[in-house]
N, C-alpha and C positions, 0 to 999 in steps of 0.2 A: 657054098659051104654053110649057108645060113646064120651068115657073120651077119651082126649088126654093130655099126663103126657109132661112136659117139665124140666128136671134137671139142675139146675143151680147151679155145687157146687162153692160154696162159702166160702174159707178157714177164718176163724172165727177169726183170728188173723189177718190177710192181706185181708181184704177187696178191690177191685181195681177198677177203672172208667170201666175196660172192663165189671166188673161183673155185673154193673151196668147198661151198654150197652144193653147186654145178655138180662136181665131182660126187659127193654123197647123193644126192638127189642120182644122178645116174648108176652108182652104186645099190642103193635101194631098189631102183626101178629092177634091176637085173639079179635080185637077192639068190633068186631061185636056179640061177644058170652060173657055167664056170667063165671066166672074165677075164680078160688080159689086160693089164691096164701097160700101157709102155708112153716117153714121151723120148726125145732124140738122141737124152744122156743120163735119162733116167733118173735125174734131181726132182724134177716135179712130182713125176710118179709116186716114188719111193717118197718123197716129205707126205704127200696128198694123202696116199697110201695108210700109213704111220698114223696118222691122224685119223682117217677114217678108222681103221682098227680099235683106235683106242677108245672113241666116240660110240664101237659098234659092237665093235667082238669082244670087249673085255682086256682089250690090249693095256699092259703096265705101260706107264711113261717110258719106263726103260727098254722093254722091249721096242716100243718106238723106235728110240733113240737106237738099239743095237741094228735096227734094219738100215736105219740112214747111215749108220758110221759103216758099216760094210760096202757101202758105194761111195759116197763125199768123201772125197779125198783131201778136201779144204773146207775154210769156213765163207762161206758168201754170208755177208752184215746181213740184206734187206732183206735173205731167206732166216736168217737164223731168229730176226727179230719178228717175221711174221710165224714160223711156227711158236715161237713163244707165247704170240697174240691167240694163237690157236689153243695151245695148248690150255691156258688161262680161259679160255671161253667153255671147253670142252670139260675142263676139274670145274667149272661151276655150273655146270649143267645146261650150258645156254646151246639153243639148237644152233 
């Protein structure tokens, strides 16, 4: 079908900027084609996601924020404090 797969593990407890990295970096690579991004329960995705957008496509914080509240159904600490980290990186312009 002329899938090209890109694994991006992402330990579910420790989340980190490189993984986040990872993920834009194979975003970018793929700008020009349509993309599926999926992970088991769709928290990494959709946070990664979120993030990428707002870094990329002009995405509001809020609109972020409404694409994660449509799936998390809870607050997990070590994710909500890493997009935070993210978010803060991404409003000050740092790659």
């Amino acid at each position: 079908m002329g899938l090209a797969y890109h694994h991006i593990p992402v330990e579910w407890g420790a989340p980190t900027p490189q993984d986040f990295d990872a993920f834009v970096a194979v975003m970018q690579q793929n700008h020009d084609k349509r993309v599926l991004v999926h992970c088991a329960a769709n928290y990494r995705a959709s946070a990664f996601y979120g993030l990428y957008a707002m870094q990329n496509l002009g995405w509001s914080e809020a609109q972020a924020d409404a694409l994660r509240a449509t799936l998390w159904q809870r607050q997990y600490p070590v994710w909500d404090a890493f997009i935070q980290q993210m978010k803060e990186r991404i409003k000050a312009g740092q790659p």
